[in-house]
C-alpha distance (Angstrom), angle and dihedral (degrees) to the residues before:
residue distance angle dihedral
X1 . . .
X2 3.69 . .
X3 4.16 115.1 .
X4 3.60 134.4 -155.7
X5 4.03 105.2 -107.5
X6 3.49 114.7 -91.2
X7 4.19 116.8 -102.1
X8 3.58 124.1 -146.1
X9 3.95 106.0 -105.0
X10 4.35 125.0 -142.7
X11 3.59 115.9 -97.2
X12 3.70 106.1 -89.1
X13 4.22 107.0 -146.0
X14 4.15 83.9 -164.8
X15 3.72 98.2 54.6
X16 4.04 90.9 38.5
X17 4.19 89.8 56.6
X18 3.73 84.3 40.3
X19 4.14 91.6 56.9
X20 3.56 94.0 42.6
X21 3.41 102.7 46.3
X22 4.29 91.7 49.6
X23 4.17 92.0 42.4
X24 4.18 105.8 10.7
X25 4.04 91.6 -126.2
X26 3.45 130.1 117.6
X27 4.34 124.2 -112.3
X28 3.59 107.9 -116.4
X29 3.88 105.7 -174.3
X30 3.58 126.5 -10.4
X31 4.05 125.1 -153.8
X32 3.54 132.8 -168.6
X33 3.45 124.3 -115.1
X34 4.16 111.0 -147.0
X35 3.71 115.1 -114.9
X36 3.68 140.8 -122.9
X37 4.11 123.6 -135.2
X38 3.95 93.2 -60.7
X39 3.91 125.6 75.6
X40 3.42 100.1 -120.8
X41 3.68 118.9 126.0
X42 3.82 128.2 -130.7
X43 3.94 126.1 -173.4
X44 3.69 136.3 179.1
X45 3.79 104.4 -136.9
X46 4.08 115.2 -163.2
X47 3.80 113.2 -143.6
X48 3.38 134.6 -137.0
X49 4.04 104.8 -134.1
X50 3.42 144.3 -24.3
X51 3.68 123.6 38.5
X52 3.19 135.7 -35.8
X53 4.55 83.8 56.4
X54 3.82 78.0 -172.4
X55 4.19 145.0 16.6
X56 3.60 134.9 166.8
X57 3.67 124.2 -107.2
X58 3.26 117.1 -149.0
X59 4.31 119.2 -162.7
X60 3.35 123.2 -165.6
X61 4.12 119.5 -130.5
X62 3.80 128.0 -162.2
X63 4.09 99.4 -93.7
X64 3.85 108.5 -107.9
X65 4.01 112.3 -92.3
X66 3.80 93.2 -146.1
X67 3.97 95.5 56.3
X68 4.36 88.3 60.3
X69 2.99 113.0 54.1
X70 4.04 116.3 171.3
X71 4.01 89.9 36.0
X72 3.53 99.0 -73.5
X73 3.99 107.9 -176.1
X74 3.81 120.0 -97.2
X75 3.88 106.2 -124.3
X76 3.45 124.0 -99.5
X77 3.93 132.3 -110.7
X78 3.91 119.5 -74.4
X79 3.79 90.1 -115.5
X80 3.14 124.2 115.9
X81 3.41 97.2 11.5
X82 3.62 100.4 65.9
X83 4.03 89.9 46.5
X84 3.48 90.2 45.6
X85 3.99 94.9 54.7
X86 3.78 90.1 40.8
X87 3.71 83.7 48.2
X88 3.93 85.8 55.8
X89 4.09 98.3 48.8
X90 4.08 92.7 -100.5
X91 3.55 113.8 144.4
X92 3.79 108.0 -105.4
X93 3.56 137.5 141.7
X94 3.63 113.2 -89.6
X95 4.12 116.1 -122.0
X96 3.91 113.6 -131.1
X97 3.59 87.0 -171.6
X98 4.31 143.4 -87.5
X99 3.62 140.2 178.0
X100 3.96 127.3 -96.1
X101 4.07 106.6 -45.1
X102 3.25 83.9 11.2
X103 3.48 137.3 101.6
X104 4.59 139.2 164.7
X105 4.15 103.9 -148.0
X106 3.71 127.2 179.0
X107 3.55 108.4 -91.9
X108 3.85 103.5 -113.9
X109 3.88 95.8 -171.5
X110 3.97 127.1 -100.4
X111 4.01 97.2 -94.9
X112 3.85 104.3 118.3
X113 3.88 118.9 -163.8
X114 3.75 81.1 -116.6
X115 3.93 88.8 66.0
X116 3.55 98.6 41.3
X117 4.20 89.7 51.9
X118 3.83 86.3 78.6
X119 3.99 86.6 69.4
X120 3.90 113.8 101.3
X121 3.60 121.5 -70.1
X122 3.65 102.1 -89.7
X123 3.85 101.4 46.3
X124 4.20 76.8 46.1
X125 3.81 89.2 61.8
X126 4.00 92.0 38.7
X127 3.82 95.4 59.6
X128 3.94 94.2 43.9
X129 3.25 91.2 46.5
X130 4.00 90.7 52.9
X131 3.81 79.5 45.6
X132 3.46 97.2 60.2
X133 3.59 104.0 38.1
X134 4.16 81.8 71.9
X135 3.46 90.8 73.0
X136 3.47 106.4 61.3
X137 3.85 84.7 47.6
X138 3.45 88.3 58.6
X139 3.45 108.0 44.0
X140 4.14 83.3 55.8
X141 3.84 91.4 73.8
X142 3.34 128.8 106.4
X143 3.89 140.1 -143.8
X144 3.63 97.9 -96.9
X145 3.93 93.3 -144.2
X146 4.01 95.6 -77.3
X147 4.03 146.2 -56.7
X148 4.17 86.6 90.6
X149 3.87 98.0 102.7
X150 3.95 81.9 -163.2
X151 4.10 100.4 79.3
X152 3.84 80.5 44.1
X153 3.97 94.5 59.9
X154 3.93 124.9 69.6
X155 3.52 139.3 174.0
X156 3.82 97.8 -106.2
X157 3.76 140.8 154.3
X158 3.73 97.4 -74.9
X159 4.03 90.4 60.5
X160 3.59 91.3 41.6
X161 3.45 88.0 56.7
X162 4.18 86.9 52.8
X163 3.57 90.4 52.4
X164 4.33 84.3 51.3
X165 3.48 94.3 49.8
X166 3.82 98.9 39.7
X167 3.98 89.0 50.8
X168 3.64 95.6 49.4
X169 3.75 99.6 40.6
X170 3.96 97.9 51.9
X171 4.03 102.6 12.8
X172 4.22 105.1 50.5
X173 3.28 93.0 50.8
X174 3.68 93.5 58.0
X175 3.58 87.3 78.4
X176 3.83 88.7 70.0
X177 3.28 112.7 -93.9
X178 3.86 133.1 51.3
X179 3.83 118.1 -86.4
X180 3.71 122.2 -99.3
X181 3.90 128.3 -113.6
X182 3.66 88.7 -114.1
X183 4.13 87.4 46.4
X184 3.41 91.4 53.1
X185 4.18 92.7 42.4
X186 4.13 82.3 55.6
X187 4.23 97.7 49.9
X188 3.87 82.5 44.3
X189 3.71 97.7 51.5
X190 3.58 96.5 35.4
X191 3.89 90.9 48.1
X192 3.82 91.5 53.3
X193 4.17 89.1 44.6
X194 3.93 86.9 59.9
X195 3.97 89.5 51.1
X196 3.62 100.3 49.4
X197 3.78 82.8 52.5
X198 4.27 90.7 59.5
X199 3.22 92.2 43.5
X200 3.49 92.0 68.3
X201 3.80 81.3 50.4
X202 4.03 129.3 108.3
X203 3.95 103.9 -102.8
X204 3.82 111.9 -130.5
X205 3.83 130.0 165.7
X206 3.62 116.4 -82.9
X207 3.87 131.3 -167.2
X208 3.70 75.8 -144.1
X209 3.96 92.2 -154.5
X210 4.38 102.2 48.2
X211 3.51 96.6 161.3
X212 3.89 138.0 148.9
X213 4.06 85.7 -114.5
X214 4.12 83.0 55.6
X215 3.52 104.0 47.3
X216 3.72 129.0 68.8
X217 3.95 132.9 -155.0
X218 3.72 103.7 -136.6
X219 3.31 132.3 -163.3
X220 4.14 123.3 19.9
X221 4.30 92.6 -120.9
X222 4.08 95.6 24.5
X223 3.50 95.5 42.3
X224 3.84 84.2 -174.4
X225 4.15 113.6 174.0
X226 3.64 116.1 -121.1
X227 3.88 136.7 -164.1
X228 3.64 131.7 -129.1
X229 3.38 142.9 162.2
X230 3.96 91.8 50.9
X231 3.67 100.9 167.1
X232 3.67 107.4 93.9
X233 4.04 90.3 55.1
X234 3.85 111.3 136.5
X235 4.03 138.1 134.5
X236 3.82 121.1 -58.8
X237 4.00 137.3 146.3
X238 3.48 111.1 -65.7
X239 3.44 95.3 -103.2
X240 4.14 101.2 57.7
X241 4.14 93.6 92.7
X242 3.54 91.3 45.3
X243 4.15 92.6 51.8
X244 3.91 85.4 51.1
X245 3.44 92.3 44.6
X246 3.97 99.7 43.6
X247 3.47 102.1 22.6
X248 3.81 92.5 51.2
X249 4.06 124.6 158.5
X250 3.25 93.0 -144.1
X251 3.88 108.6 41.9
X252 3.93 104.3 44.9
X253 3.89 107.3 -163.8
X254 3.68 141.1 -165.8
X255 3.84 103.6 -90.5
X256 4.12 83.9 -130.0
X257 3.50 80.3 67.3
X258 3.52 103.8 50.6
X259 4.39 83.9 42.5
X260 3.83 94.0 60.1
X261 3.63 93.3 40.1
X262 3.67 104.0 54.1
X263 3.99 81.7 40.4
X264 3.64 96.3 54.1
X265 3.93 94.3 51.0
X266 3.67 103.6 27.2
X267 4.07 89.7 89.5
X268 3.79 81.8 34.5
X269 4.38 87.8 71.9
X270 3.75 120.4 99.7
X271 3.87 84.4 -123.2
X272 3.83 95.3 40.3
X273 4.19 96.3 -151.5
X274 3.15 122.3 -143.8
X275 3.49 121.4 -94.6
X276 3.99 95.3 -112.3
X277 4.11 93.6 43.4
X278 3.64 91.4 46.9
X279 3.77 98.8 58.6
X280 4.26 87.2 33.2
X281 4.27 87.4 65.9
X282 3.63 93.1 30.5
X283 3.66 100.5 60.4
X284 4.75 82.2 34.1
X285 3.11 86.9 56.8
X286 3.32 103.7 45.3
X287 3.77 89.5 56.8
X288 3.68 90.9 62.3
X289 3.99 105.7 40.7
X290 3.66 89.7 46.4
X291 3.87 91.3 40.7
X292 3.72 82.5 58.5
X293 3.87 101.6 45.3
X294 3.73 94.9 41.7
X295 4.15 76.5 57.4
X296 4.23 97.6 47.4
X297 3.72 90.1 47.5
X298 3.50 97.3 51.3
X299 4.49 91.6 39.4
X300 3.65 83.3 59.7
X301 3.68 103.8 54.5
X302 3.81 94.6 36.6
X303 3.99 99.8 34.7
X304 3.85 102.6 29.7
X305 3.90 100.1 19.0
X306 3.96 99.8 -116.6
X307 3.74 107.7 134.1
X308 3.72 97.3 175.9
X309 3.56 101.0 103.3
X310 3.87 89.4 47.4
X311 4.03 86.1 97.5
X312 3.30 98.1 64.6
X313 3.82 95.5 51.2
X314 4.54 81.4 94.1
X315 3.54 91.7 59.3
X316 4.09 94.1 48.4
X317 3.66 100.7 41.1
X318 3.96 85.3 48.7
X319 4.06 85.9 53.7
X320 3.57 94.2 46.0
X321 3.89 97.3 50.9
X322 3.50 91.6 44.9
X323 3.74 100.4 51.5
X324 4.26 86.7 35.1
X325 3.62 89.0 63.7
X326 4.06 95.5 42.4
X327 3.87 90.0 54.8
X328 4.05 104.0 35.1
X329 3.93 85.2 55.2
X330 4.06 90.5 60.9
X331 3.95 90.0 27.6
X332 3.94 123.8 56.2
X333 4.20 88.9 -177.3
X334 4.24 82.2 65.9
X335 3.95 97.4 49.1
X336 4.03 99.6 95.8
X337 3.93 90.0 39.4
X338 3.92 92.2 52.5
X339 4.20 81.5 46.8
X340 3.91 85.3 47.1
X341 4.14 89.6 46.5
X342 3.59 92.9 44.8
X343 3.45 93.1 55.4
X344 4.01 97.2 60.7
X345 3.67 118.0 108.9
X346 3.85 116.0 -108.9
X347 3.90 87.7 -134.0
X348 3.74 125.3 38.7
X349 3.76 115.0 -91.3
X350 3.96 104.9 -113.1
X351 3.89 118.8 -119.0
């Protein structure tokens, strides 16, 4: 997908002790690397001999009040995590080192999945595939016996509720008007319908955000998938990756594709759903991580002034209609939040 150009960034006297105490060379130039939704900062720092010639520095940021509403957790630091993936043969950058909010990664590249999904069909279907296959992997792990806050995380009521209030605060009133006490009664119910459903769930590890925007193609020959932006991992349904992988705002495929994928690696899953339950929490699911990133992209153009991510409000509204009208048909609770869903403009109301 298309980035803002990257801008030169001020010598940072943290991140230049940092880099020469993990690999005794000097920083020669530093860029910035544009963001996504969150405030974390990325930069591409040059060095001056030796090998690695570059990494990735990666700087934590304080995680926007407006975007948690209800006290949602901040996430927690990319160690262990990342070692204990690496640790576990999953492809993941490896960490040369850093101080606290801080840390020096390999530098994987700057092709995204979601750039390399404009490649022809079959090379399409190669990469996803590669994608997916991750997420079996990953739901096989096991809590190691403590110290990965991961295994002590879950998708539970309390961030279902975030994703409720998130979706009805910056998504209803995107239909022009500001939502009702009764329409915010129904996002709330139905929001809290969908989680007692996953909590009847298996609970497998989850990168928790497995998205184009979060994977990268490495490698012109290899073209080997790799992970990033680990932090957030914790234990959903076994379907959550796949809906951020699959049901992604930013990569909108043929729904063939999406078919054959979630029936090549549905039997794949430690748990191996059945066929009905699968689809059930795939399409619930969907609802709610969509509901909430139809909600971030439109907080950041109309609280912080980012419209970037307005473009792919289409693609999500057209993924949250769809999978409204799959589940309100075999669920009466979900019949005035697929009215509510339907509703939504498929471009952002201007303001």
């Amino acid at each position: 997908m298309d980035r803002p150009a990257a801008t030169a960034a001020q010598p940072d006297t943290r991140l230049r002790g940092a880099v020469r105490d993990a690999l005794g060379t000097d920083v020669t130039r530093i860029e910035a690397i544009p963001g996504q939704l969150g405030l974390r900062r990325f930069l591409r720092v040059f060095l001056a001999s030796g090998r690695p010639a570059t990494l990735i520095a990666r700087i934590d940021a304080p995680e926007d009040p407006s975007g948690r509403p209800g006290g949602a957790k901040p996430e927690p630091p990319l160690e262990p995590i990342r070692a204990f993936l690496e640790h576990h043969g999953l492809p993941v950058p490896r960490r040369y080192g850093g101080v606290a909010g801080l840390d020096l990664l390999e530098d994987l590249g700057s092709q995204s999945l979601a750039d390399a999904a404009a490649a022809a069909p079959d090379e399409r279907r190669a990469l996803y595939a590669q994608a997916c296959d991750l997420v079996p992997r990953l739901q096989a792990l096991r809590d190691p016996g403590g110290g990965i806050a991961a295994f002590e995380r879950r998708l539970d009521a309390g961030l279902f509720a975030y994703k409720a209030d998130v979706f009805a605060r910056w998504s209803l009133p995107e239909r022009g008007h500001s939502p009702s006490a009764a329409e915010l009664r129904a996002v709330r119910e139905a929001f809290a319908f969908i989680a007692g459903v996953c909590e009847r769930a298996p609970e497998r590890l989850a990168h928790r955000d497995l998205q184009s925007t979060n994977l990268l193609v490495v490698g012109a020959a290899t073209r080997r998938i790799a992970m990033i932006d680990l932090q957030g991992a914790f234990l959903a349904p076994p379907e959550y990756d796949l809906v951020c992988l699959l049901r992604d705002s930013y990569v909108e495929l043929p729904e063939a594709e999406v078919r054959g994928q979630l029936d090549r690696v549905r039997p794949r899953l430690p748990d191996a759903p059945d066929a009905d339950s699968f689809a059930r929490r795939f399409d619930l699911l969907t609802l709610t991580r969509k509901g909430k990133d139809h909600a971030r992209f439109v907080m950041a153009a109309r609280e912080r002034g980012d419209p970037r991510f307005l473009r792919f409000v289409p693609a999500t509204v057209r993924a949250l209609r769809a999978a409204a009208g799959r589940a309100a048909a075999a669920e009466p609770q979900l019949a005035r939040l697929a009215e509510l869903v339907h509703a939504l403009p498929e471009t952002a109301c201007a303001r």
